[in-house]
C-alpha positions as CSV (number, residue, x, y, z in Angstrom):
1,X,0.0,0.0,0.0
2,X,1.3,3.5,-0.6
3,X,1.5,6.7,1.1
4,X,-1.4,8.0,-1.1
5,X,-3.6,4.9,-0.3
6,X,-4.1,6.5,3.1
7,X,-5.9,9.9,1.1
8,X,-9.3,10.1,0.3
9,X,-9.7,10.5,-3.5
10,X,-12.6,12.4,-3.3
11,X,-11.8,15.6,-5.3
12,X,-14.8,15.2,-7.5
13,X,-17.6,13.4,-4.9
14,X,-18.3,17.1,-3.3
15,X,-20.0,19.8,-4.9
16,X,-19.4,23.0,-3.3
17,X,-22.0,25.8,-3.9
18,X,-19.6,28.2,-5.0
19,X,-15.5,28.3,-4.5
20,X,-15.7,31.4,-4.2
21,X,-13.9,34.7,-5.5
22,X,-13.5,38.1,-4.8
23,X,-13.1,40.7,-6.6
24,X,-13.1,44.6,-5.7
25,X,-13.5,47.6,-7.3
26,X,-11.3,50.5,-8.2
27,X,-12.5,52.7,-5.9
28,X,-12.4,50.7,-2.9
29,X,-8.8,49.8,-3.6
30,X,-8.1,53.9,-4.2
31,X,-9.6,54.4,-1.3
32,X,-7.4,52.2,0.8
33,X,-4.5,53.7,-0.6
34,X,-5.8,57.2,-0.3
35,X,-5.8,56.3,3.4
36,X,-2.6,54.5,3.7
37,X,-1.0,57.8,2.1
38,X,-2.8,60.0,4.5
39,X,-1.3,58.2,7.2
40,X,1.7,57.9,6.1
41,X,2.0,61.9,4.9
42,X,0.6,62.6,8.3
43,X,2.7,61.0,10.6
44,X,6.0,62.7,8.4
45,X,4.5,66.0,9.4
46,X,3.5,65.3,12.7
47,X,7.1,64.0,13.2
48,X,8.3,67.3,11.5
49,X,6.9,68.9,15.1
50,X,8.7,66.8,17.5
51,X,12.5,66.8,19.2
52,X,13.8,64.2,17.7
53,X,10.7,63.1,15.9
54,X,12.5,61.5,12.9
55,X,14.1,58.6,15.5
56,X,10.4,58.4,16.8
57,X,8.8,58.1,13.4
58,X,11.0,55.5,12.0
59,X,10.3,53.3,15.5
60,X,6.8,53.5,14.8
61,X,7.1,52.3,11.9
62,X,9.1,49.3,13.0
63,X,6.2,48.9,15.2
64,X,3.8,48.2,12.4
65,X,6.6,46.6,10.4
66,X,6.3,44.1,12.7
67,X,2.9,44.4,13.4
68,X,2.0,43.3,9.4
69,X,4.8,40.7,9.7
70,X,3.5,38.3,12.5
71,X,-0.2,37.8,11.0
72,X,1.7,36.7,7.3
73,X,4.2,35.0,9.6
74,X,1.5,33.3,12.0
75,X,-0.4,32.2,8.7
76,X,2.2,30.6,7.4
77,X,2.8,28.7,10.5
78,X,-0.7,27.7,10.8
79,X,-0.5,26.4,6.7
80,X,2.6,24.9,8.1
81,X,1.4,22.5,11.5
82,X,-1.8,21.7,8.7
83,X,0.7,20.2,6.5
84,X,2.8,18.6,9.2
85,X,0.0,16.7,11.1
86,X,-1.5,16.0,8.0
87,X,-4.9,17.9,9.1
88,X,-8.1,17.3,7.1
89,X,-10.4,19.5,9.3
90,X,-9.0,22.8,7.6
91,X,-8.8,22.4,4.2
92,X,-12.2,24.5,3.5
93,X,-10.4,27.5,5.8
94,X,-6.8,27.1,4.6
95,X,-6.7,29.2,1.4
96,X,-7.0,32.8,3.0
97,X,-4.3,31.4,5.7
98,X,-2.3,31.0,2.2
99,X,-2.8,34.5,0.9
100,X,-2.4,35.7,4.2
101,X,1.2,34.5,4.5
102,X,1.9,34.9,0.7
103,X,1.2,38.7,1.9
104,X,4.7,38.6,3.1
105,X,6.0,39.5,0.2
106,X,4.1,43.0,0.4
107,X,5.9,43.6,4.1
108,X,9.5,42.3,2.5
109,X,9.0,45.7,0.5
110,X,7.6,47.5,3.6
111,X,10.8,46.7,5.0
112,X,13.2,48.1,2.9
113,X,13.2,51.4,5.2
114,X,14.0,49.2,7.8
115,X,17.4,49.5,5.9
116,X,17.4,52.3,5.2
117,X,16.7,53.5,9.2
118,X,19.8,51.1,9.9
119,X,22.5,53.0,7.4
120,X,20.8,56.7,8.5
121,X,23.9,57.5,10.7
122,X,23.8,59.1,13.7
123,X,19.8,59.5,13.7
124,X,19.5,55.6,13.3
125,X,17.1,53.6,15.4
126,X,19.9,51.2,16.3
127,X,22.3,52.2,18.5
128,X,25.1,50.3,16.7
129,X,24.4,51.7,13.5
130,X,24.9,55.4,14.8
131,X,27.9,56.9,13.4
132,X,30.0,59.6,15.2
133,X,31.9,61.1,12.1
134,X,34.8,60.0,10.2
135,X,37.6,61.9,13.1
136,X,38.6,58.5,14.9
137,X,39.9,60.6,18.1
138,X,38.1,61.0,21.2
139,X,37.6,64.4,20.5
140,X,34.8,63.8,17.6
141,X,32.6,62.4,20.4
142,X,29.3,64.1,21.1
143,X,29.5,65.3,24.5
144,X,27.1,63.6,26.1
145,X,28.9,60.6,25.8
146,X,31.8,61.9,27.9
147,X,30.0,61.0,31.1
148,X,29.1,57.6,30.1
149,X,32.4,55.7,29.4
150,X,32.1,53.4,32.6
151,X,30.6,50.4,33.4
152,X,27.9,49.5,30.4
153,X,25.2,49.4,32.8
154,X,25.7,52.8,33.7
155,X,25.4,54.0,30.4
156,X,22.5,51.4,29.5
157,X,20.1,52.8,32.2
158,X,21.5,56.7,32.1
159,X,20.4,57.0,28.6
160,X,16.9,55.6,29.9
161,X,16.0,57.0,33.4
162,X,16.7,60.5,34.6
163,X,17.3,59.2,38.0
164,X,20.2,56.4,36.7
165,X,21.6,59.2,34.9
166,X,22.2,61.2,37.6
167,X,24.4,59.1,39.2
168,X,27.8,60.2,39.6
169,X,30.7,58.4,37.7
170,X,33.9,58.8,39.2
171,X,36.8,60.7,37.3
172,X,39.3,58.4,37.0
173,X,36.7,55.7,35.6
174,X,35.6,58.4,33.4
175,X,38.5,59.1,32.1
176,X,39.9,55.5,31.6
177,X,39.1,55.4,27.8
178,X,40.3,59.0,26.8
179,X,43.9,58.5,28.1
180,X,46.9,55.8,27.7
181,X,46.3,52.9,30.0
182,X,49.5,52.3,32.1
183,X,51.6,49.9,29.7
184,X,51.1,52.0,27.3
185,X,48.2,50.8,25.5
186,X,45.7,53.3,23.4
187,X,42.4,53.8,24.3
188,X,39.3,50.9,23.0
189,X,38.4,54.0,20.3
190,X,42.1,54.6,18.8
191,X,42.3,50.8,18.8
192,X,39.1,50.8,16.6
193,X,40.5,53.2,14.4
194,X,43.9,51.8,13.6
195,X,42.9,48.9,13.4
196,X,39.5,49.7,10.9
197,X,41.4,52.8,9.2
198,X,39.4,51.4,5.7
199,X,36.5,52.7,7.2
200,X,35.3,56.2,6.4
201,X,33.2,56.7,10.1
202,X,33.7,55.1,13.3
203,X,30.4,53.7,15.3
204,X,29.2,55.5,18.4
205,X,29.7,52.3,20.6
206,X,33.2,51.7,19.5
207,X,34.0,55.1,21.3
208,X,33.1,54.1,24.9
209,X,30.5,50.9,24.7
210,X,32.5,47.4,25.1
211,X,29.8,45.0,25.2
212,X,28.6,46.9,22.0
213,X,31.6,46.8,20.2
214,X,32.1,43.0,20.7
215,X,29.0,42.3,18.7
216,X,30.1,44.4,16.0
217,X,30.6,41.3,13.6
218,X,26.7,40.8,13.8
219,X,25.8,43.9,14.5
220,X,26.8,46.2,11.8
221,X,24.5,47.8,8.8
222,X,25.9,45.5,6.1
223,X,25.4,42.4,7.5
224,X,22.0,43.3,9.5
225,X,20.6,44.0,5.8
226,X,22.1,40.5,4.1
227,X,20.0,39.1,7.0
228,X,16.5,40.7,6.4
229,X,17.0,40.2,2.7
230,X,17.5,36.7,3.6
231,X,14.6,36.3,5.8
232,X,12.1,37.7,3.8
233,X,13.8,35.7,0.8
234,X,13.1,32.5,2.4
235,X,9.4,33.8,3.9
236,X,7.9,34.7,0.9
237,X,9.5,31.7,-1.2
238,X,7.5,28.9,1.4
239,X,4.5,30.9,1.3
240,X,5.1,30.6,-2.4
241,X,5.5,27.5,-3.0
242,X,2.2,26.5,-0.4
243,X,0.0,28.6,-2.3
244,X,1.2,27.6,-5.8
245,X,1.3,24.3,-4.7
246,X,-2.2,24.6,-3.5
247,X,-3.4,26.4,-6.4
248,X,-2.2,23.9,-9.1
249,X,-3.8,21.4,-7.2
250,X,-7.3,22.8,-8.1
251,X,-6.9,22.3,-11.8
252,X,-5.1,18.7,-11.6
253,X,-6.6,17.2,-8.7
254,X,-5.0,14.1,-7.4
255,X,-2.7,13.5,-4.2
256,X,0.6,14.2,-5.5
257,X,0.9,18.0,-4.4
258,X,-0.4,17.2,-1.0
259,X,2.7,14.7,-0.4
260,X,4.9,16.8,-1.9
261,X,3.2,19.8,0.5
262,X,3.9,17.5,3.4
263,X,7.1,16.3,2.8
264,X,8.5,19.5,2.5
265,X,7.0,20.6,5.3
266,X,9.0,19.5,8.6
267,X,12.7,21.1,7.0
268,X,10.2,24.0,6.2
269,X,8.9,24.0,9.5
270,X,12.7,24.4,11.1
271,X,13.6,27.4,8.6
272,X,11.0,28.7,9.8
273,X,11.6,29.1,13.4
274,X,15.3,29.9,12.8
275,X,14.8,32.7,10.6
276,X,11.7,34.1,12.6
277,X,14.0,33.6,15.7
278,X,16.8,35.5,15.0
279,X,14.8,38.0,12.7
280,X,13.2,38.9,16.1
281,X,16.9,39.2,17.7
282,X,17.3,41.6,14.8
283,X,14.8,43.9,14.3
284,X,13.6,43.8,17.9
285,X,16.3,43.2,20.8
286,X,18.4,44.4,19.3
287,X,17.4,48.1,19.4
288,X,19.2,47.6,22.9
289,X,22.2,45.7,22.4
290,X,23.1,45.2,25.7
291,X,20.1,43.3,26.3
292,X,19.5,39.9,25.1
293,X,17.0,37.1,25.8
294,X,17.5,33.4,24.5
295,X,13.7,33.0,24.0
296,X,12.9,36.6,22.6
297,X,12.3,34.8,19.5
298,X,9.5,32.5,21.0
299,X,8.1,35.5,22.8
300,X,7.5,36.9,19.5
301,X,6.4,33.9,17.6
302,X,3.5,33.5,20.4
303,X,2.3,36.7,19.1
304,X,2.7,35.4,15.5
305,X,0.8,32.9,16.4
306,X,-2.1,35.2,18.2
307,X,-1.9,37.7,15.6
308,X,-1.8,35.1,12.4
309,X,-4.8,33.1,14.3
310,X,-7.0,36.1,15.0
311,X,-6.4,38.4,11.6
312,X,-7.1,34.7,9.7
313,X,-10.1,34.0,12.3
314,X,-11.4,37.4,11.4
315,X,-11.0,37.4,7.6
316,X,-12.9,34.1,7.8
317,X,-15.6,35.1,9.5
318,X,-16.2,38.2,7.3
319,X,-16.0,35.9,4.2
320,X,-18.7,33.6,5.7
321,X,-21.3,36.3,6.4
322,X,-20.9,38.4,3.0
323,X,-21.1,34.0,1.7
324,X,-17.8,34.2,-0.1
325,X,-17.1,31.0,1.9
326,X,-19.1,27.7,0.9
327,X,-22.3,26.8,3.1
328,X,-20.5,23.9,3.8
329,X,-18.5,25.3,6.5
330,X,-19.7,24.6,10.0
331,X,-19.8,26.3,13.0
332,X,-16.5,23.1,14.1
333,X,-15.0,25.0,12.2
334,X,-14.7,28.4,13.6
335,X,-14.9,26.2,17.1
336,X,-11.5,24.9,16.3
337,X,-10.4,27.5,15.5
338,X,-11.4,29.4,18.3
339,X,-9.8,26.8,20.4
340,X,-6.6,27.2,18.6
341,X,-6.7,31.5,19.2
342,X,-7.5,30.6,23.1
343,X,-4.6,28.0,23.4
344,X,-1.8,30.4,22.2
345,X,-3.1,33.2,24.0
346,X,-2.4,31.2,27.1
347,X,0.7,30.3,25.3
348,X,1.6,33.6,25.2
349,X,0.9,34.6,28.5
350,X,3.1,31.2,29.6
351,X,6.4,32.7,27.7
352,X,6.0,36.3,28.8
353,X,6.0,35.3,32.3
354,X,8.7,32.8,31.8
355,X,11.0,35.4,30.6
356,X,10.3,37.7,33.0
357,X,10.6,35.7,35.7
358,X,14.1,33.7,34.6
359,X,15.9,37.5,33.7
360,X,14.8,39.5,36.9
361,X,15.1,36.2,39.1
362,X,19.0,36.2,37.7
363,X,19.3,39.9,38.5
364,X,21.7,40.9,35.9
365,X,22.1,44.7,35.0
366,X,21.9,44.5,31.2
367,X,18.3,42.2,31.6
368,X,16.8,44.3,34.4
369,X,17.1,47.5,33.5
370,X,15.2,46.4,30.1
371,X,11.9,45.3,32.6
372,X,12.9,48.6,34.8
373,X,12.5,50.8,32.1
374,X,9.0,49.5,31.0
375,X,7.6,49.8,33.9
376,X,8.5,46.3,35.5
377,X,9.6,47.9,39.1
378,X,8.6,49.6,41.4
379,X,11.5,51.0,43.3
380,X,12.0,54.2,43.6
381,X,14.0,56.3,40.7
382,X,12.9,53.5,38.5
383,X,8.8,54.0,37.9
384,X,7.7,55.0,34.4
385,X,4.7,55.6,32.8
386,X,5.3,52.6,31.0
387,X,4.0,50.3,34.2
388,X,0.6,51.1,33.0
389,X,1.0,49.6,30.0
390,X,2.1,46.3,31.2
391,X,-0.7,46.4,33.8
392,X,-2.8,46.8,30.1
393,X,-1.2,44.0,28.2
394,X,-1.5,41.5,31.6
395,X,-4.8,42.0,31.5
396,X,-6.1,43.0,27.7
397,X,-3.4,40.3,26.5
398,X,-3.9,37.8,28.3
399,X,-6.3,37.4,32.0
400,X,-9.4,39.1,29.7
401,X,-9.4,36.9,26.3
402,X,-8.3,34.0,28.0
403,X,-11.2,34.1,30.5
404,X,-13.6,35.5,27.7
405,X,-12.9,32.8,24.7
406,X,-12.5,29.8,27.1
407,X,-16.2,29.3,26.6
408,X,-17.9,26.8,23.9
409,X,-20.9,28.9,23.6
410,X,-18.6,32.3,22.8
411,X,-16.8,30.3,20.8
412,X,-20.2,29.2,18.5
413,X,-21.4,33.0,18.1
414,X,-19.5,34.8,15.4
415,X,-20.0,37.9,15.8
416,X,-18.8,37.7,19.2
417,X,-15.3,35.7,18.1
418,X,-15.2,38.8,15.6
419,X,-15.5,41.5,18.0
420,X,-12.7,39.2,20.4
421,X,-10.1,39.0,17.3
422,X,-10.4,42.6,16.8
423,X,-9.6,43.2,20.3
424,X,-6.7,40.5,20.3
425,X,-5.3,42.6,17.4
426,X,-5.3,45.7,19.3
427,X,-3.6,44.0,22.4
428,X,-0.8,42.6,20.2
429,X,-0.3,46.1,18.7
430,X,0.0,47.4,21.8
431,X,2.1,44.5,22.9
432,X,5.0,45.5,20.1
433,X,4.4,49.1,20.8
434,X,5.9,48.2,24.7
435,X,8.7,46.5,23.1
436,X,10.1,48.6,21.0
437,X,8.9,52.4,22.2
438,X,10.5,52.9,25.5
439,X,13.8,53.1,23.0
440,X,12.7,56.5,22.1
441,X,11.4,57.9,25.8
442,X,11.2,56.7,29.3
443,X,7.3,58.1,29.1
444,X,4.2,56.9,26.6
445,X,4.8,59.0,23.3
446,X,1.6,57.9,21.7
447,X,0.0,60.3,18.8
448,X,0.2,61.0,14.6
449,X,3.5,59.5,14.0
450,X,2.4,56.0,15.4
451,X,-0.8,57.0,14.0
452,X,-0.2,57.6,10.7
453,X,2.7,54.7,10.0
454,X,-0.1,52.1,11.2
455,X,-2.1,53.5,9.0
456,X,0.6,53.2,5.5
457,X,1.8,49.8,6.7
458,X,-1.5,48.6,7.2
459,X,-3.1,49.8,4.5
460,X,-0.7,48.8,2.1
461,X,-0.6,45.6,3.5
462,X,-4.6,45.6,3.2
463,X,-4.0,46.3,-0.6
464,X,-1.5,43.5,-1.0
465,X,-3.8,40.9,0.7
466,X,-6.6,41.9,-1.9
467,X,-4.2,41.3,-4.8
468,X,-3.5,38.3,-3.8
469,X,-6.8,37.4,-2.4
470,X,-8.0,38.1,-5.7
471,X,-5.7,35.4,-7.9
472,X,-7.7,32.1,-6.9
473,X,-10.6,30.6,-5.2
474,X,-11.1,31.1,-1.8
475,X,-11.2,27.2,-1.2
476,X,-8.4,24.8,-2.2
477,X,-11.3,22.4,-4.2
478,X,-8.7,20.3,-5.6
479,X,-7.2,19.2,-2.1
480,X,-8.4,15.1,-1.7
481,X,-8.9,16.0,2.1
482,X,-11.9,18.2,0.9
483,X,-14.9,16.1,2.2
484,X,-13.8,14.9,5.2
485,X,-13.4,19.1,6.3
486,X,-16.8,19.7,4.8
487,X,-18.2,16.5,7.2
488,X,-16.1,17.8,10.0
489,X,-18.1,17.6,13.4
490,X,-17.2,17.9,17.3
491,X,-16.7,15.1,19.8
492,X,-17.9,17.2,22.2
């Protein structure tokens, strides 16, 4: 017996009322656009206002960079574990998941700035991408940097907290990077610039940050943008080939493509989590290089997961009530799928406390004063506004949904699950926002700019999803597995 044997060949025994397409007009697409450039035009002259408002425009937008990238990314995983487990019970729902993470291809383009923000000198987002000047003495530095060439916690926390920076460094520390040491050895900046003379600027860190400079191999404009090439390179090409795959399969039939779909699917599955792993390290932690977190990268897939779950959940439910999706689909359906949502939001909630407990339990300066400055402590000198919105995402994120999904009977009425994934959205916007604000200001800096580049990167991402959206059926009718999903029902 073969591996096909075990598939039902039932490609042609179920007659769906209608595959279903969509199709949308030119002025609801202009429309989206018009919007997306309103933002977008908005939040440049709104940032135009601001001290420093540049820095804090091109952090927003990394905000809904990533924002856009974890529901294509938390599709694709869900098209992935389908695949892997060789699920039947989806097949009717799986093609939006499929356009959905093909949409990744739109945010690869989105994140071209992203670039762009790491090669921008001394206004860059990253602090080892900020360049001092092409003078390689001490004297080039800004002066605000004088005071900090101590210990790196010192300068972590001082460029944070008013009360940290207030703390005063001795002279003779201070001092220990501008002069000779006693053997005669030139200060860690003339070191950098003898040795790196082919270089026409030196790096801010290599001036008076250690820990910094010892990362400069991975850490350094040219290298940081080979990498996101390469993650969105290998991204869109396996939501690529799923889709195609997928697609080919409704004009041939047959259970070839959905071996070859599973077979590829468990190396897939592991270049998956390594480049959504360290693509988190990259665009995320490290906007502080000092701090680090070995499961950073599973702390943002849970929210993949959330967001890909709930924006997929959502799009489902609207095609199902404007009847875009066949009358075949059941209300196990959305149950399951429901279920899946509620066990990763608890997922979540597992891995945020996990890393918060293991880094402050160990009490190192480099982790702790990341939690200190949003709002994780409550000594005194540390407090920040930023405490209130952990208090939010505790509760929105994860005691509120997880108490308010775990019911069956939630779970069966759509237009509640609609109004929950909306709200799951927001929470996991609000979740990046924590991450990756408190970069620009030890305070909530909430207003046009973040505004305004939600509004470019998510229409534009809108507009991609329709494109795509628009290229095949919105069921996979060729897929063998396609009557068992129609005649899926509960156990209990």
């Amino acid at each position: 017996m073969t591996e096909s044997d075990h598939l039902p060949h039932t490609e042609h025994e179920i007659h769906l009322d209608s595959p279903g397409y969509l199709s949308f007009s030119r002025q609801v697409i202009l429309g989206i656009l018009g919007t997306a450039l309103a933002g977008g035009i908005g939040a440049v002259l709104a940032a135009l206002l601001y001290t420093d408002g540049m820095r804090r425009l091109m952090l927003a937008y990394l905000v809904a960079l990533a924002f856009v990238l974890s529901i294509s990314l938390g599709s694709l995983f869900f098209i992935l574990i389908q695949h892997l487990t060789r699920a039947g019970w989806a097949v009717l729902i799986r093609r939006p998941a499929e356009v959905l993470a093909l949409n990744v291809i739109t945010v690869g383009v989105l994140a071209l700035p992203i670039i762009a923000f790491a090669f921008s000198g001394s206004v860059s987002i990253y602090p080892w991408a900020r360049v001092v000047g092409s003078d390689a003495t001490l004297d080039a530095l800004p002066t605000e940097h004088a005071r900090l060439r101590s210990d790196s916690f010192v300068h972590l926390v001082a460029s944070h907290t008013e009360a940290i920076a207030s703390i005063p460094i001795e002279e003779d520390r201070a001092n220990s990077h501008s002069t000779n040491s006693p053997d005669g050895e030139p200060p860690h900046a003339i070191r950098h610039a003898e040795t790196e003379d082919q270089h026409a600027h030196l790096y801010a860190h290599q001036t008076f940050d250690e820990l910094t400079a010892s990362k400069t191999a991975w850490l350094n404009p040219a290298f940081f943008s080979v990498r996101l090439v390469l993650y969105f390179g290998i991204w869109s090409a396996m939501a690529w080939f799923f889709f195609s795959t997928s697609r080919r399969q409704d004009e041939v039939g047959g259970t070839k493509d959905t071996l070859l779909m599973e077979q590829w699917s468990p190396p897939l599955a592991l270049a998956f989590a390594l480049t959504l792993t360290f693509a988190a390290f990259d665009l995320l932690m490290s906007l502080n290089p000092h701090w680090y977190s070995t499961i950073f990268g599973v702390y943002y897939f849970a929210g993949c997961a959330v967001g890909g779950f709930a924006s997929s959940l959502l799009v489902w439910l609207v095609l199902s009530r404007i009847g875009k999706m066949p009358a075949k689909l059941s209300e196990a359906h959305f149950r399951d799928l429901g279920r899946l949502l509620f066990a990763f939001i608890f997922f979540w909630g597992y891995i945020a406390f996990s890393q918060y407990m293991l880094l402050w339990y160990a009490n190192i300066p480099e982790t702790t004063s990341w939690w200190a400055v949003r709002g994780a402590s409550l000594a005194d000198g540390y407090r920040s506004s930023w405490g209130y919105v952990l208090v939010i995402l505790l509760f929105g994120h994860f005691i509120v949904p997880f108490l308010g999904i775990m019911s069956r009977h939630v779970k069966d009425h759509q237009r509640a699950m609609m109004g929950w994934s909306i709200f799951i959205l927001f929470m996991h916007y609000i979740d990046l926002y924590w991450l990756v604000m408190p970069e620009f200001r030890p305070w909530i800096a909430f207003g046009l700019p973040e505004i305004g580049s939600l509004m470019l990167v998510g229409g534009l991402y809108c507009i991609g999803a329709t494109y795509f959206a628009t290229q095949t059926a919105l069921v996979p009718v060729g897929d063998p597995r396609i009557a068992p999903s129609a005649a899926l029902k509960d156990m209990y």
